[in-house]
C-alpha positions as CSV (number, residue, x, y, z in Angstrom):
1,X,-11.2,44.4,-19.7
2,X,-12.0,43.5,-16.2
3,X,-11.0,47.2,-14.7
4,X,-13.3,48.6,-17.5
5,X,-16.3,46.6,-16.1
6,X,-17.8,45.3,-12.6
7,X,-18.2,41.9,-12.5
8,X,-21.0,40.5,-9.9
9,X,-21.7,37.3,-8.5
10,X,-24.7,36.1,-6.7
11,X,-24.9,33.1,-4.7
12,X,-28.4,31.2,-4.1
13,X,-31.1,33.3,-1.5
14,X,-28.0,35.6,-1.2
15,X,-27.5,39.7,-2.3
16,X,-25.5,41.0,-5.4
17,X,-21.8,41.0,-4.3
18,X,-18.8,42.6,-6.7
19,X,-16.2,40.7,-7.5
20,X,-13.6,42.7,-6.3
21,X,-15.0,42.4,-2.9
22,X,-14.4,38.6,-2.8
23,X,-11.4,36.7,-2.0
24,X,-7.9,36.5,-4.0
25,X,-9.4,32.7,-5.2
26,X,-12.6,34.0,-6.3
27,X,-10.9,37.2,-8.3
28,X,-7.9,35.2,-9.5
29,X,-10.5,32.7,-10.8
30,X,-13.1,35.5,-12.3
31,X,-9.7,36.3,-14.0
32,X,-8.9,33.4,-15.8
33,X,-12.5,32.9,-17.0
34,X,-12.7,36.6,-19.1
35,X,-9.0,35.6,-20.0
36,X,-10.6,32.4,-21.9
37,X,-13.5,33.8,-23.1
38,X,-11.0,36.7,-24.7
39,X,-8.7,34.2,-26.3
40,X,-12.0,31.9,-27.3
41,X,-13.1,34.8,-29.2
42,X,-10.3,36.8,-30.5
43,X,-8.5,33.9,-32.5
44,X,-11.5,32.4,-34.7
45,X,-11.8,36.3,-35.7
46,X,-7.9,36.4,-37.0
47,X,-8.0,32.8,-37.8
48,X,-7.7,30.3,-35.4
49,X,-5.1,28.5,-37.7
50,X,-2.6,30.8,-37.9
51,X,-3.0,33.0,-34.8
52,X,-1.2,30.6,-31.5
53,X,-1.7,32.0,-28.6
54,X,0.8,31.8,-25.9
55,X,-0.1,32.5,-21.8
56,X,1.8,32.1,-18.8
57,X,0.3,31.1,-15.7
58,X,1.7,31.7,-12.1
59,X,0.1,29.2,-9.8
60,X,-3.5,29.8,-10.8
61,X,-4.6,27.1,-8.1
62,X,-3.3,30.2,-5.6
63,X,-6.0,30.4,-2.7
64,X,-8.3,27.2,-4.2
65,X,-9.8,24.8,-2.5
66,X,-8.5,21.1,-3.9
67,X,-11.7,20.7,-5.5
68,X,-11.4,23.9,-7.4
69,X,-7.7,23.6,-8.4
70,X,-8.8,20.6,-10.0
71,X,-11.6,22.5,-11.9
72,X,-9.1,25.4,-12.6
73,X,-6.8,23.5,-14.7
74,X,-9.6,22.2,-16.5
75,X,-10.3,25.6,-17.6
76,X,-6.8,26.5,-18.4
77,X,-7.1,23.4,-20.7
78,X,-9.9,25.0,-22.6
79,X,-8.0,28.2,-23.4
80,X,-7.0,27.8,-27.1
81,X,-3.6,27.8,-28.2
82,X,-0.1,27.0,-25.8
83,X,-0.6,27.0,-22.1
84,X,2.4,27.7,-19.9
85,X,1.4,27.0,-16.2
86,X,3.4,26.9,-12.9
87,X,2.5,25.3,-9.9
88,X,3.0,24.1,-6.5
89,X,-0.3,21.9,-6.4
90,X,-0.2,17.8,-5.9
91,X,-3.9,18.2,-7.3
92,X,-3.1,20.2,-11.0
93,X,-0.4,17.3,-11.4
94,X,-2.8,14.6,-10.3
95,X,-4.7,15.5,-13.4
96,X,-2.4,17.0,-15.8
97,X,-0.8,14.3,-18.9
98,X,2.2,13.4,-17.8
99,X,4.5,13.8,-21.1
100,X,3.4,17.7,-20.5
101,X,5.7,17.7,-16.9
102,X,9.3,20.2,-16.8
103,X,10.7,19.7,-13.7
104,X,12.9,22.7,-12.8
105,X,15.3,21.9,-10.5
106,X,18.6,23.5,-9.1
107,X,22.0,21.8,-9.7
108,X,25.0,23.6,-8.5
109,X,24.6,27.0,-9.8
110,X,22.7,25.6,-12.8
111,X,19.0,25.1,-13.2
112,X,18.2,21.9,-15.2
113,X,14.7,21.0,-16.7
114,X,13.3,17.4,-17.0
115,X,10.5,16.1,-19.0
116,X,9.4,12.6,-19.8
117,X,10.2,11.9,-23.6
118,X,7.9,9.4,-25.6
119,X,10.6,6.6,-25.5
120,X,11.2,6.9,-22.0
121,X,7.7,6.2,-21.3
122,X,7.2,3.5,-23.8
123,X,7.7,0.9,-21.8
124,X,5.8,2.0,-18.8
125,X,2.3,0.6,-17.5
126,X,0.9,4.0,-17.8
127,X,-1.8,3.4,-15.6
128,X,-0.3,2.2,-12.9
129,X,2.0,4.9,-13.2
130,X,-1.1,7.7,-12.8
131,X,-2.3,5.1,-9.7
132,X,1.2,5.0,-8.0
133,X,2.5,8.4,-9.0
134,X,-0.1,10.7,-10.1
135,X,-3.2,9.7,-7.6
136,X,-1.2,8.2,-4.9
137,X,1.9,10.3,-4.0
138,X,1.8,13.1,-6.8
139,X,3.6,15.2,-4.4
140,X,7.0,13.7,-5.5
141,X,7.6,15.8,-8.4
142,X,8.1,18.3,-5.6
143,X,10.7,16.5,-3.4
144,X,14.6,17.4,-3.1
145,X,14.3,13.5,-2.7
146,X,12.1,10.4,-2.2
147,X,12.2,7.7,0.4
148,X,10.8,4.6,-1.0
149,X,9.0,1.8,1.2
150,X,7.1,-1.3,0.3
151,X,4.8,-2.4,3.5
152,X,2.0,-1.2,5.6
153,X,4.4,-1.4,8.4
154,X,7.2,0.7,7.3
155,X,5.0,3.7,5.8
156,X,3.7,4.7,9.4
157,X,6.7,3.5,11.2
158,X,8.8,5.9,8.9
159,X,6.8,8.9,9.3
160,X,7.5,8.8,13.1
161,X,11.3,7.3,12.1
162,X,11.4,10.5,10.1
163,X,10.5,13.4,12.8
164,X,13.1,12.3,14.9
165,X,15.5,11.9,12.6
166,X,15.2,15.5,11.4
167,X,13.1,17.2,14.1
168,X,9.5,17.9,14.5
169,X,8.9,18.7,11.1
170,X,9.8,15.1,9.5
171,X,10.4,14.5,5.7
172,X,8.1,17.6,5.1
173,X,10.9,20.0,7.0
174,X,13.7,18.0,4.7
175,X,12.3,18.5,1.3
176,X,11.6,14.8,1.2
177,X,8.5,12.5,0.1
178,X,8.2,9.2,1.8
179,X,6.1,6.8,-0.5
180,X,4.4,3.7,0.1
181,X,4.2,1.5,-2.8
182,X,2.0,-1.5,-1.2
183,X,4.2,-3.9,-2.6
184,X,7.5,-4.3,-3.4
185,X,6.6,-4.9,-7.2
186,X,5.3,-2.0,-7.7
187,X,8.4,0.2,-7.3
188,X,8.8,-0.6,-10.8
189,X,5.7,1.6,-11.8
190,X,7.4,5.2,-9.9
191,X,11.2,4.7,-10.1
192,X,11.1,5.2,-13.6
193,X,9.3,7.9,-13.4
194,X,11.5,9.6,-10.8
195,X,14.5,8.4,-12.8
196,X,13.1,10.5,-16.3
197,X,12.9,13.8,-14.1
198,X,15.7,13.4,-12.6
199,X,14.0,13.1,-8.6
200,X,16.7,11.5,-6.8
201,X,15.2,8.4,-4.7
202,X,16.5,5.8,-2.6
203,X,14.5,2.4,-1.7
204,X,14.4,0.0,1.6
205,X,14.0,-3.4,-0.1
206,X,12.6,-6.6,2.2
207,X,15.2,-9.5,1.7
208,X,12.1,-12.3,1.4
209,X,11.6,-13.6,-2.0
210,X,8.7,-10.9,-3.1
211,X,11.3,-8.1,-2.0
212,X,14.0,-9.7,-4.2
213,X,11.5,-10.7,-6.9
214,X,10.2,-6.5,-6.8
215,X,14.0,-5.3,-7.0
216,X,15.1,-7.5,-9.7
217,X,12.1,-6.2,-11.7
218,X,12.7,-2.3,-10.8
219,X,16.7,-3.2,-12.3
220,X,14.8,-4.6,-15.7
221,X,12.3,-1.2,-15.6
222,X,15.9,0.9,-15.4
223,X,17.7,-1.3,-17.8
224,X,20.5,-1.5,-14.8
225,X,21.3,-4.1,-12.3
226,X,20.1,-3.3,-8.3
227,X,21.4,-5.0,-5.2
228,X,22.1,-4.1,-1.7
229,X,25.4,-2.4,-3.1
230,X,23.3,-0.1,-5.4
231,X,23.9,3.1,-4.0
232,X,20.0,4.2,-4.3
233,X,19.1,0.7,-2.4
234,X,19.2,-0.5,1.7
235,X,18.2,-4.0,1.6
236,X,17.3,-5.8,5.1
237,X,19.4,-9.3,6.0
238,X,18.5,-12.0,3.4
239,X,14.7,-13.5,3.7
240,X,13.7,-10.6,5.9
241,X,10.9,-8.4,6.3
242,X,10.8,-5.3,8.7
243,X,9.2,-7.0,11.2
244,X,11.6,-10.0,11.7
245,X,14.6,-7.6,10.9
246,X,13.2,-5.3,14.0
247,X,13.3,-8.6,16.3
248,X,16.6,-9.9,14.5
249,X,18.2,-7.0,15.6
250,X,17.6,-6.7,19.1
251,X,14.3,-5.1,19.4
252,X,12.1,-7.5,20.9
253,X,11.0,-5.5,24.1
254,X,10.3,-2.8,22.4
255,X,7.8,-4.6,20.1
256,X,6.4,-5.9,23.1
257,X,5.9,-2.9,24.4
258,X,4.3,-1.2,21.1
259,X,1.9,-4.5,21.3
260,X,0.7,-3.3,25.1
261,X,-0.4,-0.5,23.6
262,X,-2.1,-1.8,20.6
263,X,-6.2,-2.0,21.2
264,X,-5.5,-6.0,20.2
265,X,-2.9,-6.1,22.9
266,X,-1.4,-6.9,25.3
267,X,1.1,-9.5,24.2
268,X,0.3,-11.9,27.1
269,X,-3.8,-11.7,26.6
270,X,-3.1,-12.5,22.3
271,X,-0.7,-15.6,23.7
272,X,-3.4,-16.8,25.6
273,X,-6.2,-16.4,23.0
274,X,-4.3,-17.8,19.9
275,X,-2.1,-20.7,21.6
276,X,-2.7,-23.7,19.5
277,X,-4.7,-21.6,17.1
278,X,-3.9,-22.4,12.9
279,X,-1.7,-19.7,11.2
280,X,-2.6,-18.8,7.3
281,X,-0.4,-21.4,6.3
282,X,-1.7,-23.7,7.9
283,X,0.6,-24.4,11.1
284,X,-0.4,-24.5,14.6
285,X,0.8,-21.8,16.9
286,X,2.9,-22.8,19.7
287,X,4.2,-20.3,22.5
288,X,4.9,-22.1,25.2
289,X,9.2,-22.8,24.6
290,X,11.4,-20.3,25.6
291,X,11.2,-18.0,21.9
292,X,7.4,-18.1,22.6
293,X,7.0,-14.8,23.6
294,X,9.0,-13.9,20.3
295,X,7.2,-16.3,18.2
296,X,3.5,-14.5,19.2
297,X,5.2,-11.2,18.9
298,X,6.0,-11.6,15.1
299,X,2.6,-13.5,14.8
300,X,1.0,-10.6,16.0
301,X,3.3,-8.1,14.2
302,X,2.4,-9.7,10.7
303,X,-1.2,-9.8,11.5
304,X,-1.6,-5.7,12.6
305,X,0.8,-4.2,9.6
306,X,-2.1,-1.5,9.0
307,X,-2.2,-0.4,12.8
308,X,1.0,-1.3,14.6
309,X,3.7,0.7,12.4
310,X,3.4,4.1,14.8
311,X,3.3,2.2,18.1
312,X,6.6,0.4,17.1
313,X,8.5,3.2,15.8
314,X,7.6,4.8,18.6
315,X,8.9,2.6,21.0
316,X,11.8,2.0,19.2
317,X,13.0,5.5,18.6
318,X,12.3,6.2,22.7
319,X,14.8,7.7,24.1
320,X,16.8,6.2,27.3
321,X,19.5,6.6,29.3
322,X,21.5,9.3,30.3
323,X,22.4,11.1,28.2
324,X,18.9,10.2,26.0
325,X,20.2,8.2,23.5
326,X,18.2,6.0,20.1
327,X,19.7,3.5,19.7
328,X,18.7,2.9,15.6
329,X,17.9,-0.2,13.8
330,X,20.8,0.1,11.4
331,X,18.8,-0.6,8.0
332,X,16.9,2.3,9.3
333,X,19.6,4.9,9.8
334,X,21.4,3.7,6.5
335,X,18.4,4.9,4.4
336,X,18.3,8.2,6.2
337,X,21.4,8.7,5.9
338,X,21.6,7.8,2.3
339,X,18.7,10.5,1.7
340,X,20.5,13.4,3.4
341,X,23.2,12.0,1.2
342,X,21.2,12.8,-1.9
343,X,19.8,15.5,-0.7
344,X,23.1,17.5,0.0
């Protein structure tokens, strides 16, 4: 139909311009517009009843804009009958239900397809499934694996954790998604999901009473118990977060140092400025003993979660001596470990 015609588009104040002279986006998408008017109008003539229409579609999103592959799939949606489409785009999946997911993915020499059944589903929240999963890290249904972190802290000190651990190009390079759940109850709303595609995952938990609180409730979700001997989960010491775990384990200078750096910093000006200030829970702040400086260094770290995380990594991943050597946080190479583990 479309060779047998010229189709022209004119933009506002602008000339007459052919199709066929526009981009692949602007074709593909003049395409799929004749394609649904055809289908619109060829099944009520043979009776839309008993005439099902069945297309394939390969990536239509193809050379859209985010904006437009949204709009695409709305038009796909309007074709009558079944609509098979294939894509590569966070944004179709951001929008599309979720019970209509297959997941093709490689095992071994065998290719094995996932959906989400009714009674897998039943029990989910399934809006904060599209607010975790779908709007928030829809990009997951694309991973060889997914790294799963709780605080503000860890999802930018990961990243940077990430591209040294497997090179410039980070997770991205490895096939992995590292998520950010804000919470560590809310792991319970995109395990699951994961889990019913068969997306293999792995979590670092906190070891403070929300952290175990958030794991015991993912275990219920799964309908299996999860500790720190679960193979999918790295849990930190007991009652810690990151942030104490980082000092725990040795890495007071270099927090100290990520702090200098930090527009809030340096560590000896915020000393100065909060000394004998309250803390949220009411205590007074007191440096002046001899774990001062590490007292005001967590303070601060537990104040700056949103802006500190890249700054830490940083100095924590730097390299020194000679040979350069890291020396990792062991929590921290555990969980990459354990995702090139599931990864292959």
């Amino acid at each position: 139909l479309i060779r047998a015609m010229d189709i022209v588009i004119t933009s506002a104040d602008s000339a007459p311009f052919p199709v066929e002279s526009h981009g692949m986006g602007t074709r593909s998408l003049a395409a799929l517009l004749v394609f649904r008017s055809y289908v619109n109008v060829v099944r009520p003539r043979k009776d839309a009843d008993r005439l099902l229409s069945v297309a394939g579609f390969e990536e239509p999103e193809a050379h859209l804009h985010p904006q437009a592959q949204r709009a695409a799939f709305d038009i796909l949606s309007e074709i009558g009958g079944q609509r098979i489409v294939s894509t590569h785009s966070p944004q179709v999946v951001s929008i599309a239900a979720i019970d209509a997911y297959r997941v093709f993915r490689r095992q071994g020499a065998e290719t094995v397809v996932s959906a989400i059944t009714p009674d897998k589903a039943a029990s989910w929240d399934a809006e904060q499934v599209r607010r975790f999963v779908q709007l928030r890290n829809p990009d997951v249904l694309f991973a060889k694996a997914v790294g799963i972190v709780e605080g503000d802290t860890e999802a930018a000190a990961f990243a940077v954790f990430a591209r040294k651990w497997w090179g410039a190009r980070g997770a991205d390079g490895r096939g992995v998604s590292l998520v950010h759940t804000g919470g560590a109850g809310s792991s319970k709303h995109v395990v699951p999901f994961l889990d019913a595609l068969g997306v293999p995952w792995v979590i670092l938990c906190d070891a403070d009473p929300e952290g175990k609180k958030g794991l015991a409730a993912l275990g219920k979700a799964l309908d299996r118990v999860l500790d720190g001997s679960s193979p999918e989960v790295v849990a930190l010491p007991d009652g810690q977060a990151i942030e104490e775990y980082l000092l725990a384990q040795g890495y007071l200078d270099h927090a100290c140092a990520a702090i200098d750096r930090h527009p809030d910093g340096p560590l000896s000006s915020y000393m100065e400025q909060m000394q004998g200030q309250r803390r949220k829970g009411g205590t007074t702040r007191d440096y002046s003993g001899l774990d001062g400086r590490q007292l005001a260094c967590l303070d601060f770290l537990r104040s700056s979660k949103g802006t500190i995380g890249v700054l830490l990594a940083e100095e924590v991943v730097r390299e020194t001596g000679e040979p350069s050597v890291v020396h990792w946080p062991p929590a921290v190479q555990e969980f990459f470990h354990r995702l090139d583990e599931v990864c292959g």
